[in-house]
C-alpha positions as CSV (number, residue, x, y, z in Angstrom):
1,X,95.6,190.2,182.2
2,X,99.0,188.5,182.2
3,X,98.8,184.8,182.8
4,X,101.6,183.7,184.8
5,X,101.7,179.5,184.4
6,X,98.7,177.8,181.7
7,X,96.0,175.4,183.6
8,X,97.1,172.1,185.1
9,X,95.9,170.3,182.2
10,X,98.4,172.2,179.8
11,X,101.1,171.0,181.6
12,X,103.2,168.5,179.9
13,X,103.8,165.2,180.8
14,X,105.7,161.8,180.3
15,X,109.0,161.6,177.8
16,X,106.9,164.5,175.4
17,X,109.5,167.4,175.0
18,X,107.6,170.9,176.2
19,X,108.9,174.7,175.3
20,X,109.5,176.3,178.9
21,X,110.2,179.5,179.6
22,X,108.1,182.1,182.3
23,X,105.2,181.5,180.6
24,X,105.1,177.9,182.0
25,X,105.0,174.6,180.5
26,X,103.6,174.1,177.3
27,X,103.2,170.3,175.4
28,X,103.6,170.6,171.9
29,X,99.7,169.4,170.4
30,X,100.2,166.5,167.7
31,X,100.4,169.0,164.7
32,X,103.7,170.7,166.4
33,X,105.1,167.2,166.6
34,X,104.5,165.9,163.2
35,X,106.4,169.3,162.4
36,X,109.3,168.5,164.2
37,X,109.0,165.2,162.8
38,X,108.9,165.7,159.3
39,X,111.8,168.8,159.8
40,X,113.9,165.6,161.4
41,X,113.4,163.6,157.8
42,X,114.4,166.8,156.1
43,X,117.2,167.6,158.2
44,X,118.8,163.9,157.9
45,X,117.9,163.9,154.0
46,X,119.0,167.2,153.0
47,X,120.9,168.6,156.5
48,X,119.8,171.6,157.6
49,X,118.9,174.6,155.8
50,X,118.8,177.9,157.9
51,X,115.6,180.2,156.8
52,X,116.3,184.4,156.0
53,X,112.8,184.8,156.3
54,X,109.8,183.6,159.1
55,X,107.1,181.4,158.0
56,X,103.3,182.0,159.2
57,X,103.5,179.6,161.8
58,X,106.3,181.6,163.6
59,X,104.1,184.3,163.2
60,X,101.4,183.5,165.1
61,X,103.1,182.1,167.5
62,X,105.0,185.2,168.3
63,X,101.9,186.7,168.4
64,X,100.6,184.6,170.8
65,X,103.5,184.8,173.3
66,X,103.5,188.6,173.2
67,X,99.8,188.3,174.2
68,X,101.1,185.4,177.2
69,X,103.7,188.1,178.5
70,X,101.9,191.7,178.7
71,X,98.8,192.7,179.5
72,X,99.2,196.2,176.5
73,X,99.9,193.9,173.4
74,X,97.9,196.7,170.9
75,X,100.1,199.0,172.9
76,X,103.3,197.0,171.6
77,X,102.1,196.5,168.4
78,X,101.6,200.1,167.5
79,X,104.9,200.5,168.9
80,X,106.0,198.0,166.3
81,X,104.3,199.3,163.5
82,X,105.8,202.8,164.4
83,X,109.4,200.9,164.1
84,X,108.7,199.9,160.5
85,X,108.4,203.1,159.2
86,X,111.7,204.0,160.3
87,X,113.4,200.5,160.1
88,X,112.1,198.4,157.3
89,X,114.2,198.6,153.8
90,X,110.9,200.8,152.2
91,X,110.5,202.8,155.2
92,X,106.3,202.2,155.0
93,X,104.1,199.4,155.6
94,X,100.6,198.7,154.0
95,X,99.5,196.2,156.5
96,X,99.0,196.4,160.6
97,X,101.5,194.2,162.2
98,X,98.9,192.0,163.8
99,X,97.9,190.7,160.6
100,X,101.4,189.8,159.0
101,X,101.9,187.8,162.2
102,X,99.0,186.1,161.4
103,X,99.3,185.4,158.0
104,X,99.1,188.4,155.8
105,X,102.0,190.3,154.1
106,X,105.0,187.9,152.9
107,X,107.8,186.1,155.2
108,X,109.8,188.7,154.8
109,X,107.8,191.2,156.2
110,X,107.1,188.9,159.3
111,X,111.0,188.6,160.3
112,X,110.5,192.7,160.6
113,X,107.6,192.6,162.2
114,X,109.0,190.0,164.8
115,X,112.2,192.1,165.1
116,X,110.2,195.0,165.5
117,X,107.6,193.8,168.3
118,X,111.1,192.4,170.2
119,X,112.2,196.2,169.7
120,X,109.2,197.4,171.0
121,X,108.5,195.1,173.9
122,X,112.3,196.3,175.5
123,X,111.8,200.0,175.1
124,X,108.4,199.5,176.9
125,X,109.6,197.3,179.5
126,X,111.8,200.5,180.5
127,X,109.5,203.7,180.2
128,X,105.8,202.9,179.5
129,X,104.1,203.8,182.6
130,X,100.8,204.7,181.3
131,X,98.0,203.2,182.7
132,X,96.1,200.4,180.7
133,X,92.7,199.0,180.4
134,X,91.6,195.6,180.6
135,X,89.0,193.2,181.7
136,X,88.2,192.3,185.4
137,X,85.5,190.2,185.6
138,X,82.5,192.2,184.0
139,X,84.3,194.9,184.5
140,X,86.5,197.5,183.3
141,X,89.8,198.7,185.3
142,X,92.7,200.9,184.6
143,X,96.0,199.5,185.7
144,X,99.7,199.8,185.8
145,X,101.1,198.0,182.1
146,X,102.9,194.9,182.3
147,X,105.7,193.7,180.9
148,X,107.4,190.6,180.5
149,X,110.6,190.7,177.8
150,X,113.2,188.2,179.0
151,X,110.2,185.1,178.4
152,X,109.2,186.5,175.5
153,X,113.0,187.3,173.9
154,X,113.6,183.4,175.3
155,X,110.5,181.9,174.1
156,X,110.7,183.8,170.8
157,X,114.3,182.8,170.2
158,X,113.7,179.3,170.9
159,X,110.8,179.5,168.6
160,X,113.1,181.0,165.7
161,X,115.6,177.7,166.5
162,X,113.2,175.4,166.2
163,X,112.0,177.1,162.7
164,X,115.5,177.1,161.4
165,X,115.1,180.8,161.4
166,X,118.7,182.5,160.9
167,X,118.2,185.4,162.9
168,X,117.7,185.8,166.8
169,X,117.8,188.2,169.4
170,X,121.1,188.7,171.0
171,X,122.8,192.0,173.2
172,X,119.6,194.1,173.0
173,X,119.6,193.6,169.3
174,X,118.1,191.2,166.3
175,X,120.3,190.1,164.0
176,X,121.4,187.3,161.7
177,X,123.0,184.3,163.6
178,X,126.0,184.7,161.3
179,X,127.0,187.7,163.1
180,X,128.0,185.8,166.1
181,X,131.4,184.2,165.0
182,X,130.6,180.8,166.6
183,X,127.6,180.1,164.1
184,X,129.2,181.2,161.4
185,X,132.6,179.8,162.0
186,X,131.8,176.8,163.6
187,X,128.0,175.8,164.2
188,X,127.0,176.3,160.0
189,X,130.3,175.3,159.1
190,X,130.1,171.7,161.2
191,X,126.4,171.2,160.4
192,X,127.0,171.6,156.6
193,X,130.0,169.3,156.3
194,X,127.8,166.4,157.8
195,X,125.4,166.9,155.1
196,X,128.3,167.0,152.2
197,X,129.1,163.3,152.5
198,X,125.7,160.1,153.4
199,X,129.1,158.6,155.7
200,X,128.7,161.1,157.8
201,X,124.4,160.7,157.7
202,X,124.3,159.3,162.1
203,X,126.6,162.4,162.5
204,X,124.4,164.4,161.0
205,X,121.1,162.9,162.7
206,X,122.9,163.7,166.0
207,X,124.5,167.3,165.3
208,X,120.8,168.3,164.4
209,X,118.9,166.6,167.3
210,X,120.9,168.9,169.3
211,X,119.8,172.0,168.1
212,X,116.1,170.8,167.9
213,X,116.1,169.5,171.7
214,X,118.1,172.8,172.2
215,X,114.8,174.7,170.4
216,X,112.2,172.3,172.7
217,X,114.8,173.7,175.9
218,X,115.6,170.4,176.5
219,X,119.2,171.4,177.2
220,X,120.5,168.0,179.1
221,X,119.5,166.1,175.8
222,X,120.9,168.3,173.6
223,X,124.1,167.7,175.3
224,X,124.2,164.2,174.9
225,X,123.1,164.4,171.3
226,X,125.9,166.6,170.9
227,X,128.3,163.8,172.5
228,X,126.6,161.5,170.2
229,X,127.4,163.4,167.3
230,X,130.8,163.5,168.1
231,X,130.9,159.6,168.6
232,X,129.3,158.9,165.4
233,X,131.7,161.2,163.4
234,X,134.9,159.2,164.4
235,X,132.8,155.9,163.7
236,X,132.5,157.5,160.0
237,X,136.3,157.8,160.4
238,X,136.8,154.2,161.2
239,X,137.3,154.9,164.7
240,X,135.7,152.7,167.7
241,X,135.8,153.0,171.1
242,X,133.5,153.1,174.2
243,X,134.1,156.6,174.7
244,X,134.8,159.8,172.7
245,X,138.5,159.9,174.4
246,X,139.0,155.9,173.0
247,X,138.1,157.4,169.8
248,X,140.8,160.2,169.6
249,X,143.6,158.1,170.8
250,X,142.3,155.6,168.4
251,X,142.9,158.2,165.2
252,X,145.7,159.2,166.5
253,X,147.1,155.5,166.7
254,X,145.1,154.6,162.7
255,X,147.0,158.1,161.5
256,X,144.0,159.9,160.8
257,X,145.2,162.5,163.0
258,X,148.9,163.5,164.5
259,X,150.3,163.5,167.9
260,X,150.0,166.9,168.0
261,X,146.5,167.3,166.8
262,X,145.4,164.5,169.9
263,X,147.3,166.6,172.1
264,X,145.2,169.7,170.5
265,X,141.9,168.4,170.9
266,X,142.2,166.1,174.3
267,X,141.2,169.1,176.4
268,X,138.3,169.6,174.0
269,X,137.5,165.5,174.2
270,X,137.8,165.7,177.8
271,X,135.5,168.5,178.5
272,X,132.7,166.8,176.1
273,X,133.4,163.7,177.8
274,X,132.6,165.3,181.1
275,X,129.7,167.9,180.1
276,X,127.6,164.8,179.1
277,X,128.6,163.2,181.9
278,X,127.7,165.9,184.6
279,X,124.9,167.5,182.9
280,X,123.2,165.1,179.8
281,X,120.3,163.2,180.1
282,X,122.0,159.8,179.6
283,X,122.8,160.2,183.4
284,X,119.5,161.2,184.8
285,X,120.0,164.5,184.6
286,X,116.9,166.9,184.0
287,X,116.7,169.9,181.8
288,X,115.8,172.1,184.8
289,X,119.6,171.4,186.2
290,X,121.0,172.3,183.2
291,X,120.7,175.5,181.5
292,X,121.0,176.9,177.6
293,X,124.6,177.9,178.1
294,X,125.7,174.7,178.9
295,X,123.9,173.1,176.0
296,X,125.3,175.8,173.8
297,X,128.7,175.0,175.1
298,X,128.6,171.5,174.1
299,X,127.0,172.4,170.6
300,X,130.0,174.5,169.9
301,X,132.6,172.5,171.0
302,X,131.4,169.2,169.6
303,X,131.1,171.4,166.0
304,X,134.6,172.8,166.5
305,X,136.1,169.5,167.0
306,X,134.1,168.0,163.4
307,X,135.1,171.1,161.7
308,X,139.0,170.6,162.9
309,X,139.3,166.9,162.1
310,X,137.3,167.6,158.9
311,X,140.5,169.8,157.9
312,X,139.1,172.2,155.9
313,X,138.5,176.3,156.4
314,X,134.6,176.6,157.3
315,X,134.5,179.1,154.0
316,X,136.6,176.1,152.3
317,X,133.0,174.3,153.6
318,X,130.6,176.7,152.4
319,X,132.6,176.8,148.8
320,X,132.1,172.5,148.9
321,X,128.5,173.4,149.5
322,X,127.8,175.8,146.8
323,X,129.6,173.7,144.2
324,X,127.5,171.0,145.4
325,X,124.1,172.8,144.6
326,X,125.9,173.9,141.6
327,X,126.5,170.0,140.5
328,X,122.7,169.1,142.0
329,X,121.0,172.2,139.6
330,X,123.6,171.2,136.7
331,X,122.2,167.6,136.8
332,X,118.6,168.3,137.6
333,X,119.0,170.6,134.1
334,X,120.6,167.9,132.5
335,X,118.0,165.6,133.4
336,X,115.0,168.0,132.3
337,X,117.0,168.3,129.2
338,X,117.0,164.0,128.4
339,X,113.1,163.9,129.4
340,X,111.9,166.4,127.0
341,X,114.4,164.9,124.1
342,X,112.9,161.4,124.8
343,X,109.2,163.0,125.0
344,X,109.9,164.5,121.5
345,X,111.4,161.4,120.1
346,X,108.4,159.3,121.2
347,X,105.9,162.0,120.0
348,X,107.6,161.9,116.2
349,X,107.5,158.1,116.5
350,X,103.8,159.0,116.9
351,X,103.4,160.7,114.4
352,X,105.3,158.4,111.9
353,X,103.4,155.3,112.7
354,X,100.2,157.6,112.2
355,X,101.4,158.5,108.2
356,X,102.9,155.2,107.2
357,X,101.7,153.7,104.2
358,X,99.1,150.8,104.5
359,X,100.4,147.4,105.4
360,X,99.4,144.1,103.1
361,X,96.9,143.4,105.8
362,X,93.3,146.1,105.8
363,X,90.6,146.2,108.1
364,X,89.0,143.1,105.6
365,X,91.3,140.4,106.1
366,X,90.5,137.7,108.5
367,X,93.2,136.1,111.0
């Protein structure tokens, strides 16, 4: 049957950031949050690095949800499977959908089989009326299907966030995240300057909180960590202040940016300034009085404004990027190169001290 809200004792409570949707409140268990804390090291060593595939974990959880939100999940996944043949690159699959959510199958076939059971779950949603059977007590019972797609598209895309995953669903269809000009213009863009230069490392930290309170639908923090970000990226500049409008008229005055370009960007300042104001959680706001679009708004804005004062194109960005993991494979060969030189070195040192010729001194004399 479909379960509406999880028992009371699910329920999350205290500062602990839970994944809502219409399923109901859900705590993430101590394993979920050694995940999130570990991709937070990652992230602040490495920045962020946006998956084309979906790892097991995603997977199951997927599975899982679609079990939360309709009471004909076989139905859907049948459905699903009936996709692939049609939709996947080889037009066949070898292995049920169930079990490549849970597990089998690579990650690429999982991202189809998630896009497929979001396909799937819409088209039933609108003309499945057939009767399904399930448990009532000890009994059997026919009943009308059930469907629940906006929580599960929700859930699933914040799921897909919190993974890294590049791809969500968006307009009645899955695609990649670099369709939509905002992430690939300005979201990627933003997030990969931070992690071109250690200067910028707090910006960084702050950018990527934002999309991971984002994932947790935490919305009111992910505003102010978007603020944040902002703050910390003119403090890489040089740039104090108490707020994020001291800071623009402060590069405006050091030169780091014109006249013009403070006149550009005050609108932008102002409306950050006044988003974390009204809806972040530094003011006691909750997440239930905010909602994802205003979170997204402030994401995108506070990336426009980095990617603007960081004065390059965001392809110029992505080019600085490449050559950089050009540089980092050029010197990790480099490096492989020295340690098997000095490895052979010291083994023919080996070897020479094993075929010299007898000192003066033998086994027989005394010391």
């Amino acid at each position: 049957m479909l379960i509406v809200a999880p028992p009371r004792d699910l329920v999350g409570a205290g500062s602990y950031p839970v994944v809502v949707s219409q399923l109901g409140r859900f705590s993430p268990l101590p394993s979920e949050l050694r995940r999130r804390r570990d991709l937070s090291e990652r992230e602040n060593e490495i920045g962020t690095e946006w998956r084309d595939d979906c790892p097991v974990g995603v997977g199951q959880k997927v599975l899982a949800v679609l079990q939360e939100t309709t009471n004909a999940a076989h139905r859907v996944l049948v459905r699903a499977d009936r996709h692939r043949r049609i939709g996947a690159a080889d037009g066949s699959f070898d292995i049920d959908a169930s079990d490549v959510l849970t597990g089998d199958g690579d990650d690429n076939d999982r991202l189809d089989v998630v896009a497929a059971v979001l396909y799937a779950v819409t088209a039933l949603a609108e003309e499945d009326e057939e009767p399904v059977e399930v448990e009532v007590g000890w009994n059997q019972e026919w009943v009308p299907p059930t469907y629940d797609p906006d929580a599960l598209v929700e859930t699933v895309n914040d799921i897909l966030l919190g993974y890294r995953v590049d791809w969500a669903w968006d307009a009645g269809r899955f695609q990649q995240r670099g369709n939509h000009v905002l992430h690939a213009e300005v979201v990627k863009p933003a997030s990969t300057f931070l992690d071109l230069s250690p200067k910028f490392a707090r910006a960084s930290a702050g950018f990527e909180a934002a999309l991971t309170r984002l994932s947790e639908n935490r919305p009111a923090v992910a505003i102010t960590d978007a603020a944040t970000a902002v703050q910390e990226f003119f403090r890489a500049l040089g740039v104090e202040g108490q707020s994020i409008s001291d800071q623009l008229n402060g590069a405006a005055t050091a030169g780091i940016i014109s006249q013009a370009d403070r006149k550009l960007l005050k609108p932008f300042i102002d409306w950050v300034n006044a988003d974390r104001s009204a809806r972040g959680n530094a003011h006691q706001f909750r997440d239930d009085e905010v909602t994802k679009a205003d979170a997204w708004l402030a994401i995108h804005v506070a990336a426009a404004l980095m990617v603007r004062l960081a004065n390059e194109e965001p392809r110029s960005i992505e080019l600085m990027r490449e050559e950089r993991a050009r540089e980092t494979a050029l010197r990790a060969d480099a490096e492989e190169v020295e340690r098997l030189r000095r490895q052979r070195e010291t083994e023919s040192q080996v070897a020479s001290q094993e075929w010299a010729p007898p000192s003066r001194y033998d086994d027989e004399v005394p010391f």
